[in-house]
N, C-alpha and C positions, 0 to 999 in steps of 0.2 A: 579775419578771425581764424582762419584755417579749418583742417578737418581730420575725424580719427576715420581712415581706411583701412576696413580688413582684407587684408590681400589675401590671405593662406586661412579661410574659417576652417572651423574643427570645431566637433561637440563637447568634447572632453582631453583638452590637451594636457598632455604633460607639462608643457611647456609652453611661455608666449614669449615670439622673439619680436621687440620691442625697436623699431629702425626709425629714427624722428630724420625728418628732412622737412628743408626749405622746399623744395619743388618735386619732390618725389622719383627725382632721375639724376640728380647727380654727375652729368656729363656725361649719361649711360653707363653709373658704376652701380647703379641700383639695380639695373634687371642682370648685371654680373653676380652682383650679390643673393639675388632671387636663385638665379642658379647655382652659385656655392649651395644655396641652404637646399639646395633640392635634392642634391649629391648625398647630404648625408647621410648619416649612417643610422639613427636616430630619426623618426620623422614624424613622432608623436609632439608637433608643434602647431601654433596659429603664426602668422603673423600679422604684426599691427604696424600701420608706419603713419605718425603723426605727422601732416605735412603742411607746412606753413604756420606753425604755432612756435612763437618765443618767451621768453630766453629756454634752453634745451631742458633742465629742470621742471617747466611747468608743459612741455613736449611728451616728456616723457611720462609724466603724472598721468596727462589725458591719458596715452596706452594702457596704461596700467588699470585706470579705471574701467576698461574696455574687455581687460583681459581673465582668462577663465584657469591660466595654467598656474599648475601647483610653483615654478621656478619661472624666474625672470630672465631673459639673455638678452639684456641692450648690446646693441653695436650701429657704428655712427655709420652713414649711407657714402662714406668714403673708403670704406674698410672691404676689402677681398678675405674670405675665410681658406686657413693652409692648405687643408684635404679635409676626408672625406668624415674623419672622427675628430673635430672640431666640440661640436654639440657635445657627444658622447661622452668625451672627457672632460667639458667642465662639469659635466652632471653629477660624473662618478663618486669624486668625495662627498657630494652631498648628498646623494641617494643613500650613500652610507651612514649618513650620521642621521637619514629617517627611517633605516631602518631599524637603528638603538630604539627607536621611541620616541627621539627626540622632538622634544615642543619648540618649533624655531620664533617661537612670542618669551621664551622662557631667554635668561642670559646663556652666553654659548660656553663659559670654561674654558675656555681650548679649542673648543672645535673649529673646524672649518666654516665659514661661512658665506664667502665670496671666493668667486675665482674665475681666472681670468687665461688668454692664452700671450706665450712671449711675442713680442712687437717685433714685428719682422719688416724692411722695406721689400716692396714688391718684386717681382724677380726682372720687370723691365723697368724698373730706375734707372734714370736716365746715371751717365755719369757725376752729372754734377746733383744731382739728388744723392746718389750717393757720398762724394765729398764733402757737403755740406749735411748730411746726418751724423758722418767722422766726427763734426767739429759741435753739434749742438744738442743739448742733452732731453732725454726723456724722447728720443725718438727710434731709440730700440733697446731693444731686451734679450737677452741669450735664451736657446732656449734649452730647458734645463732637463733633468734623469729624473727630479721628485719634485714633490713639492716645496715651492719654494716660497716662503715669506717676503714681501717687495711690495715697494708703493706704486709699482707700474700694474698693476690691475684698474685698467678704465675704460669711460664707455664706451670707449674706440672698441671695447667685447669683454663683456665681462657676465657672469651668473650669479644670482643670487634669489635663494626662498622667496617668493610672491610673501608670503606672512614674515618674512623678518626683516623685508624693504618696509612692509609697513609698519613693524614694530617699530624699528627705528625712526619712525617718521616721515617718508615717502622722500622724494626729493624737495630742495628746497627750492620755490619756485620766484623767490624773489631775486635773489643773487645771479646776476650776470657773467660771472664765470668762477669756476673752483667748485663747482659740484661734484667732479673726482673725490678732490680733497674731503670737502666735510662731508658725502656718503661714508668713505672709507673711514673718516673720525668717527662716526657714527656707530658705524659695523663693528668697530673694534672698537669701544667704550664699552658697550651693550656684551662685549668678552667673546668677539666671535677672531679666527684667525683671517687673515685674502693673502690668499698665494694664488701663483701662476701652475701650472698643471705640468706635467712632464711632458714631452712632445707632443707640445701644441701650440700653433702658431696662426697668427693672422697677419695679413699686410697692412700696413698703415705709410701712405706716401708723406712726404716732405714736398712741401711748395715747389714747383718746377722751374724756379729762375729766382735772382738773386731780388726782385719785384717786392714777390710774391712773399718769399722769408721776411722781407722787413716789413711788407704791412703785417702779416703773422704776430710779430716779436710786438711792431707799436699796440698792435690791439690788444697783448698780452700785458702788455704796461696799461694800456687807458685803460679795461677794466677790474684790473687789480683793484690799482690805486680809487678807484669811483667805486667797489666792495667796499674795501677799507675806510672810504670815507662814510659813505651812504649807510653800511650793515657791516658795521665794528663787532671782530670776532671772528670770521670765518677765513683767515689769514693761516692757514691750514700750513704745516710745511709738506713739501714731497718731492722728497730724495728719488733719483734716481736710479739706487742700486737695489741689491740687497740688502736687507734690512739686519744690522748684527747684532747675532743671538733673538731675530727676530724681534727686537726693541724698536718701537716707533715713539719719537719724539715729536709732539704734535707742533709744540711752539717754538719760536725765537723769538729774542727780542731783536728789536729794531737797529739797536747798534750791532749786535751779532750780523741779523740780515744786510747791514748796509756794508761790511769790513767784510761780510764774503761777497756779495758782488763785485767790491774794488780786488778783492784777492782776484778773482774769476776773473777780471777784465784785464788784470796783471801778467795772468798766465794765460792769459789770452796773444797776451804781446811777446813773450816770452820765449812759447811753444810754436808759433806764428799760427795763428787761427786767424782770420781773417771775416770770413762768417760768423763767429763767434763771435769775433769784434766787434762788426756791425750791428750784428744782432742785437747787443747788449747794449750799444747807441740806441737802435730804436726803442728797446723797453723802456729807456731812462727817458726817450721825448714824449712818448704815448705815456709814458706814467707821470709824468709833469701836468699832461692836456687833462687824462681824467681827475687828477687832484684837483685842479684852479679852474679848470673849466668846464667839464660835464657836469650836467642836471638831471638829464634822463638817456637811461639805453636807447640806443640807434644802431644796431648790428651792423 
């Protein structure tokens, strides 16, 4: 069944930073992570770490139900934070837009509404973590002088108003993976901006052997394809880059999506990616099995 532990209580936090894990240690990246957040700069927070509760949507729901701070900071229990104003700076833009007034239940306009720091690989990446991040996309991010508009704001660390996660409807707790996605559809339907913050940065590793990436890719195929069958709709897009002119395109269709993967797999052979290659082999076996043959989630 699992359990919601408060690791970091506080009476009246600014903030609750929200850490969902299977086993609450992480290969010991957890109590690394405990001490990133001790470092900072910023320490007007709780932490909550939901541990052993699935799919990560209804993980992260329990915290929140838990939680007393004005702003939410999920970040996944694999994740090392850059330095010491990490916190400090996703807060920034949005302290500011509470201090206009702003009612974060009301529609945003413009404003800012989530934010995140750039994806960074860890500074002991192996080499081949590094060559094989070269070649496979959404597993880093520049990091940037402003704010920047991009679909890479996720809960590998990201911030957002406690009252406009639940304006928008809290996570979804049924869907098995793409909770990035339709948060961020979510947040930005409701008229809010998610950008990445100016120097600010978290690590995020890539699987450490060639293993590892393909079960990664096949699970990312099985539970696509088992969303898309099971819970029609949340087939979210998410680009990689930045976003131009700040435009986000929610959907494609299916032929669009099937003629860029064969593009992608094309120049895959092309440009000689080879990880890239495989990779996109496994999506396409794992997204076969969850089509024809999953019935229920089994992480």
């Amino acid at each position: 069944m699992g359990e919601v532990r408060i690791v970091r209580p506080h009476t009246n936090p600014l903030a609750s930073v929200i850490i969902p894990s299977l086993d609450g240690y992480r290969g010991g990246n957890v109590e690394k992570l405990l001490g990133d957040l001790e470092r900072q700069t910023v320490q007007d927070f709780e932490i909550i770490m939901p541990i052993g509760i699935k799919p990560n949507g209804k993980a992260r729901n329990e915290g929140v139900r838990k939680a007393k701070g004005r702003y939410l900071v999920c970040v996944d229990d694999d994740v090392r934070l850059g330095h010491e104003r990490v916190i400090e700076n996703l807060l920034k833009p949005l302290l500011e837009v509470e201090r206009e007034g702003h009612d974060w239940t009301k529609p945003g306009e413009g404003r800012i509404g989530m934010t995140g720091p750039s994806q960074q690989l860890p500074p002991d990446a192996t080499w081949f973590q590094r060559w094989a991040a070269s070649q496979l996309p959404r597993t880093q991010f520049p990091i940037v002088d402003d704010y920047t508009d991009t679909d890479m704001v996720t809960h590998m660390c990201l911030c957002i108003p406690t009252d406009l996660y639940k304006a928008v409807g809290w996570e979804n707790e049924q869907i098995v993976r793409g909770t990035d996605v339709d948060l961020r559809y979510r947040v930005r339907k409701f008229g809010y901006r998610i950008v990445v913050v100016p120097q600010t940065w978290a690590y995020h590793p890539v699987p450490a052997n060639l293993k590892g990436i393909l079960r990664e890719w096949f699970n990312k195929g099985r539970w696509t394809a088992f969303n898309r069958k099971h819970f029609p709709g949340f087939d979210y897009e998410a680009p990689d880059g930045i976003l131009p002119n700040g435009k986000y395109v929610p959907k494609r269709s299916k032929t669009y999506r099937a003629m860029r993967f064969a593009g992608r797999f094309l120049l895959g052979i092309v440009t000689f990616k080879p990880i890239r290659l495989m990779a996109q082999i496994a999506y396409a076996i794992g997204y076969l099995k969850g089509h024809f043959f999953e019935t229920e989630y089994e992480p």
